[in-house]
N, C-alpha and C positions, 0 to 999 in steps of 0.2 A: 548603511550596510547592515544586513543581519545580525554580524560577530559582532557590530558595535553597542546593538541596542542595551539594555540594563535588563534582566529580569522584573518582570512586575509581580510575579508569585512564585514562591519554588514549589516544586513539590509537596513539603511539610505545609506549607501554608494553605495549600490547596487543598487537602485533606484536613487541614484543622478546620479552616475555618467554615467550610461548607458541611462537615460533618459525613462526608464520604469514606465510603471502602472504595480500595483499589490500588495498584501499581501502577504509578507514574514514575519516569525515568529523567526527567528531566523537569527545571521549571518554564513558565508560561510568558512572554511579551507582550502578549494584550489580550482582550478579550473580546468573543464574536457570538452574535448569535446568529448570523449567517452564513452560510458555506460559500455564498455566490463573490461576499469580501472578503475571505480569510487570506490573512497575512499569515508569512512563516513563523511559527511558532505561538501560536496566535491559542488559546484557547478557547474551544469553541463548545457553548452551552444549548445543549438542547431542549426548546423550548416546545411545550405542546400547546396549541390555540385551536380555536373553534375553526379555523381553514383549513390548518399547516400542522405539521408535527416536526419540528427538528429532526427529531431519531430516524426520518427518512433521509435523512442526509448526513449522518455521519461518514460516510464512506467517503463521500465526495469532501466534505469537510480535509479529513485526514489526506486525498489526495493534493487536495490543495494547498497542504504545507501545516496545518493543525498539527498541534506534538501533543495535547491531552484535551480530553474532552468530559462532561461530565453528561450523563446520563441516567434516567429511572431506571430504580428496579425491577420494575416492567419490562422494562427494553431487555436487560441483562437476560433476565430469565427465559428470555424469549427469541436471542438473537439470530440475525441468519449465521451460519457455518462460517461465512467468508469474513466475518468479521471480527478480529482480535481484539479479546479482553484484554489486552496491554493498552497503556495508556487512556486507558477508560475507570473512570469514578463514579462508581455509582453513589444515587443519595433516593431519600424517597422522595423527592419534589425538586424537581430544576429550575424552575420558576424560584421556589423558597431559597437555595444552594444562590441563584443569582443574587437575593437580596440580604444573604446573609455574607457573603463576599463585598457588596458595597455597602455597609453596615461595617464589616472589617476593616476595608479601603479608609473610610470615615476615622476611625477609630483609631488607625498606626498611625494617621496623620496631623501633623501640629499645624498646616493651609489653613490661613484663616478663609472661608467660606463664606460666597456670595451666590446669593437664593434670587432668580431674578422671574417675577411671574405680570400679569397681565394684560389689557385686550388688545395693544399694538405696541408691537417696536421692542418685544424683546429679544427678538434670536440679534437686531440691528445693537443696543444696549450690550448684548453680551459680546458681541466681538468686538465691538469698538473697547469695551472692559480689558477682554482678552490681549486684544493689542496692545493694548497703551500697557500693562502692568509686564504685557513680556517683553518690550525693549529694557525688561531691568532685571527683571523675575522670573524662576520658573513658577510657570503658570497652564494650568491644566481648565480646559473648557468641555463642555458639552461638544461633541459633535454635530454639525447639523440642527435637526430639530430635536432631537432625541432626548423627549420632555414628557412623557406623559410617564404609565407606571412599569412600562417594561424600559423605554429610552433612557428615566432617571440614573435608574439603580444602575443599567449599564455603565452612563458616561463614569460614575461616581465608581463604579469597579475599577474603572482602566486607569485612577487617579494617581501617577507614582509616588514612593511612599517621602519622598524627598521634595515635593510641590511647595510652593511656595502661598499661592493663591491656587483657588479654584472656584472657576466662575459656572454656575450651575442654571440653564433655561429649566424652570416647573410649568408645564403647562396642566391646563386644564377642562371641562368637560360637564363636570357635574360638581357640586360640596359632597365634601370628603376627600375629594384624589389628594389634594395640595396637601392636608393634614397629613397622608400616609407616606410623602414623599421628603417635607421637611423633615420627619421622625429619624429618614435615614440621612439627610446630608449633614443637620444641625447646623443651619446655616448664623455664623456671626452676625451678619447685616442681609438685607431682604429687601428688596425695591419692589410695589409695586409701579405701573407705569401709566398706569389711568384703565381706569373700568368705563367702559364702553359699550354699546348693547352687542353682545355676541354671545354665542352659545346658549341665546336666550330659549330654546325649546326646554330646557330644564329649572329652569327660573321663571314666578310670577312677577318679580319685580329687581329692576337698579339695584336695589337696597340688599338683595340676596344674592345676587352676580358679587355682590360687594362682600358680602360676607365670605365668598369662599375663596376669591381673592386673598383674603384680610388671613385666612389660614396660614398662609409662608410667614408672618410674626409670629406664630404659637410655638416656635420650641423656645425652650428657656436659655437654649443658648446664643440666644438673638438678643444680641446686647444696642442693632441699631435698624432703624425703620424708616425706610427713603415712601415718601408722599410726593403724590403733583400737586401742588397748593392753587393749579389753575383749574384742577380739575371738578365736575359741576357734583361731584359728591364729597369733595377734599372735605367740608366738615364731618360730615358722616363717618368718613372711615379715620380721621384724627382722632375722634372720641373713643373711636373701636380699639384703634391701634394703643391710643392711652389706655384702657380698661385690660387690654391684653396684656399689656406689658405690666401694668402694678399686681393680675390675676397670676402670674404664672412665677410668681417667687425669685422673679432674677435678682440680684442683686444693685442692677441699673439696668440703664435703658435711656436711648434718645431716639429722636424725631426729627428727620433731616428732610428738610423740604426744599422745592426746585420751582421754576418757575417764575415768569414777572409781576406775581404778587410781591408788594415791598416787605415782604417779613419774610420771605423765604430767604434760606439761607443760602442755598445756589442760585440768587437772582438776576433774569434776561434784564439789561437793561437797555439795548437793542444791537439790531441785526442788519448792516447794511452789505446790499447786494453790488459787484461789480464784475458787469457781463461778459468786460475786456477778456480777463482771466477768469472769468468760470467762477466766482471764487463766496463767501461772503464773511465779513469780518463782523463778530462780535464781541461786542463788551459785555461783560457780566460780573458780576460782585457773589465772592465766594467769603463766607462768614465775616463780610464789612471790606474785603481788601478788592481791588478792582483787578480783573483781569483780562486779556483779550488776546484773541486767537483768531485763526483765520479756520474753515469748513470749504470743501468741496462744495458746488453750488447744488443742492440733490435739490431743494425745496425748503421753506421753512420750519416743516415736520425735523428737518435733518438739525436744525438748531436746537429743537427740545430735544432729542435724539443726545447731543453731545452734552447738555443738560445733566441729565441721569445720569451719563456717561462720566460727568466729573463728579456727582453726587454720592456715585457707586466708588472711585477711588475715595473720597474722602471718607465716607463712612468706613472704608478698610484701613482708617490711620494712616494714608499715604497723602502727601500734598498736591493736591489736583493743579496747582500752579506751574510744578516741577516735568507737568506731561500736556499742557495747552499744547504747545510746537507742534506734540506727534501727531494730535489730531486733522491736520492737513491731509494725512495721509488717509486716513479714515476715510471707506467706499462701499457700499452697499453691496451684500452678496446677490449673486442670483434670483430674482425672482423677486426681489425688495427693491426694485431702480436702478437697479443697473443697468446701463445704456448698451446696447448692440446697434455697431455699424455694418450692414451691408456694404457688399462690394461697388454696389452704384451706388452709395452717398446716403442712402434711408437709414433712418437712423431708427431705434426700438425703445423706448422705455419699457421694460420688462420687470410688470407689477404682476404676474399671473401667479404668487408664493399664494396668497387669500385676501380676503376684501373683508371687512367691517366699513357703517357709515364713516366714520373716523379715519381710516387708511384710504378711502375713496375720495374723502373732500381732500385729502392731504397730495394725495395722488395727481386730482384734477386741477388743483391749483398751482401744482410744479408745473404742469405740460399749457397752462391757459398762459403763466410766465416766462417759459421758456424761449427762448433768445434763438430763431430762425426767422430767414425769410420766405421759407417755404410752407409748405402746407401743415396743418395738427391734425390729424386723425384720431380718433378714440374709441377704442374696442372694448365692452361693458360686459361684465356678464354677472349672473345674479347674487348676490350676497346669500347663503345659507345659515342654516341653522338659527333663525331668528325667531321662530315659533310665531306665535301671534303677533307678533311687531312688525311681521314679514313687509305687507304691504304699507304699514304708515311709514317705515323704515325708507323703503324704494320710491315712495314718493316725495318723501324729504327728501332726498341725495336728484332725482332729477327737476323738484322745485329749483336747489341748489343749482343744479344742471343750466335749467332755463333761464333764471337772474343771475348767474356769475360768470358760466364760463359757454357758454355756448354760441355766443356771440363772439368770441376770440378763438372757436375753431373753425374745419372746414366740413367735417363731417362727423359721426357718432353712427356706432353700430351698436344696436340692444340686444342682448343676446339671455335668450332663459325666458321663463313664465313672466315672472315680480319682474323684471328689468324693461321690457317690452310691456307690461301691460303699463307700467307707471311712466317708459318714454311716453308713448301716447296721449296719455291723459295730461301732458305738463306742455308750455308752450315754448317747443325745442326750437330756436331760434340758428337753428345750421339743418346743413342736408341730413335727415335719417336715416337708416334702415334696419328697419327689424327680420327675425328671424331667419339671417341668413349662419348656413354650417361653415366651420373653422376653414376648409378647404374651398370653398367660395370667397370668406372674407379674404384667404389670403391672394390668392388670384386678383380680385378687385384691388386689393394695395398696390399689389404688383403692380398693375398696369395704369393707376394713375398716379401714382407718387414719383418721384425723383430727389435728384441730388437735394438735399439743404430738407427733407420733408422730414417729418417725427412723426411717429406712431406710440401712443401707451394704451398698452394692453393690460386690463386689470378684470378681478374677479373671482370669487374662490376655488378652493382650488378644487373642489367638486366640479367646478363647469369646464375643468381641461381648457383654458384658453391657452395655453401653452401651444398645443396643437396650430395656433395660428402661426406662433411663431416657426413651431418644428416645418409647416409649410413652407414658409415666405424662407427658411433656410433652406429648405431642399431646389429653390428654384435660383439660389444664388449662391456665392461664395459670401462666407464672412469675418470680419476680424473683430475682435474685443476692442472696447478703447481702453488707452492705459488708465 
């Protein structure tokens, strides 16, 4: 309920810290930069972009339950007639006002802070974090994806000042974003999660994908540095991570690594599967002691997944032993594997969040495993933003394609330029077909799939494969599985 919630800003605070004029009448419960989500009491910042301007929506904002808002001097000076200066602050940058509020949020709070950035599986690392630390904890997460330079500074605004943990997605884009975003969380501990080729149109090489990654360890108040020790640059960025941390005056600093390398500290020491119950039990050795847990059956990927996931409690000084159990419960959001059953028995792998090679082979190897007597279907579509890599990139994933898994499906659809020129060129050993639209392919499932079949749909999220799915639901009822 409303009357229940806790203020997150009062009034004073609102005005201190963003450096606003104005009269505000009351304090704020969260904060929005959208009118289309505003919750009651919600304050909502108006932000100007190269599309969109906020300030065209403050009206509707307030009607939907906003009680203050912050706004440029601009706007003020200029506003329509209908619109009251009450509960309106102005500042001269609302953009600045936002980042100076989650800089504040940072600052009232004694949450020790987890920074969690690269090329797959971090929104999946951070709830699984989120989870596990709030059956004990108040703990406060990122929203969604809400990572890059306007999403950080948000989540990290809406932080209550009484958090206990706060688990923070940094994504990224090009070097520099990460540096500008650790400055405001000041994250304790920092996982990267493995660099992988992605986002490569602004990178000449591995080694500088790597370096901007290696940014989330630069603030000095990162006393801990989680590595995949399986990963094929883990030397590279160990030395980085050691030169950063002796360069930046902390006082300490450690290095927590994961993986079935035997010197990792969080180490696989194996993964077996049991199709009965869905399920897979691992063993693994966390700083020499042995432990073991059971996982939902998502794929292998979902075993390094819980990995990090205890790597990340430990490096926050909590005993990753004392939260194995909860990880049973641990499932994949939306768009990262999550399973949709139709009403006639079809079932969905829904991988349509984004594709890297790495989320692709992890992808394709869950559905070539996966435990039906019915049909596999597979819906492809192109990997983006790889610059030059493009095409070596999508020829390796359907080389992969043609010796690993395509001999254990029934059929594969290529979808996009790179995905369909490099099915072709590889010797796809199941039925093809290229170039068909989102409302075709789903038509064709329709009508040759049944009870017991599985469909995984993957691909970034530029190529809208979604759309298949939003089809093949309009022509059915659906239900989630638990």
């Amino acid at each position: 309920m409303y009357s229940e919630k806790k203020v997150l800003w009062s009034a004073e605070e609102l005005l201190l810290h963003t450096g606003g004029c104005g009269f505000v009448n009351s304090g704020v419960y969260g904060v929005s930069i959208d009118s289309r989500t505003i919750e009651r009491g919600d304050l909502f910042i108006a932000l100007r972009g190269v599309n969109f301007d906020g300030h065209d929506f403050i009206g509707q904002a307030f009607d939907a339950g906003a009680s203050a808002g912050i706004v440029d001097e601009e706007f003020l000076r200029n506003k329509r007639r209908d619109i009251s200066s009450q509960n309106l602050i102005s500042v001269k940058d609302t953009f600045g006002a936002l980042l100076s509020l989650a800089k504040s949020a940072r600052a009232r709070s004694k949450a020790k802070i987890l920074a969690i950035t690269g090329s797959v599986g971090k929104t999946s690392v951070k709830e699984g974090v989120a989870m596990l630390l709030s059956r004990k904890f108040a703990t406060h997460k990122s929203k969604g994806n809400l990572n890059n330079e306007i999403g950080a500074p948000l989540s990290i605004s809406r932080m209550p000042a009484n958090t206990k943990f706060g688990i923070f997605e940094l994504g990224m884009s090009k070097a520099r974003e990460i540096r500008g975003l650790v400055e405001i969380a000041r994250p304790d501990s920092a996982i990267i999660t493995d660099v992988t080729a992605s986002h490569m149109r602004e990178f000449s090489s591995m080694e500088d994908l790597a370096d901007a990654k290696l940014e989330v360890f630069e603030s000095d108040a990162t006393k801990c540095m989680i590595l995949n020790a399986d990963s094929a640059l883990f030397d590279y960025m160990f030395a980085a991570a050691r030169k950063i941390g002796t360069s930046a005056h902390r006082e300490s600093f450690n290095i927590v690594t994961f993986g079935k390398d035997s010197k990792s500290i969080v180490r696989l020491i194996d993964a077996e599967r049991y199709e009965r119950c869905q399920e897979v039990i691992v063993r693994a050795e966390i700083c020499g002691k042995p432990v073991s847990y059971r996982l939902q059956d998502i794929g292998y990927h979902w075993v390094y997944v819980s990995l990090q996931v205890l790597s990340c409690i430990l490096s926050l000084g909590e005993d990753p032993a004392e939260f194995c159990d909860i990880l049973r419960d641990f499932s994949p959001i939306g768009g990262r594997g999550n399973i949709i059953e139709l009403e006639s028995g079809l079932r969905i792998m829904d991988e349509t969040y984004n594709a890297s090679i790495a989320s692709m082979k992890a992808a394709l190897s869950r559905v070539k495993d996966y435990s039906t007597s019915g049909k596999k279907i597979i819906v492809l579509g192109d990997m983006l933003e790889l610059g030059d890599l493009s095409d070596r990139l999508h020829d390796e994933l359907c080389e992969f394609i043609a010796g690993e898994i395509s001999h254990r499906v029934n059929r594969i659809y290529f979808c996009g330029h790179h995905m369909e020129k490099a099915g072709k060129n590889n010797s796809i050993r199941c039925e093809s077909v290229f170039g068909k639209p989102a409302v075709d392919i789903a038509r064709e499932i329709k009508d040759m799939c049944a009870r017991g079949d599985i469909v995984m749909i993957k691909g970034s999220r530029g190529m809208s494969l979604e759309n298949v799915i939003i089809f093949l639901k309009s022509f059915q009822k659906n239900r989630k599985l638990a």
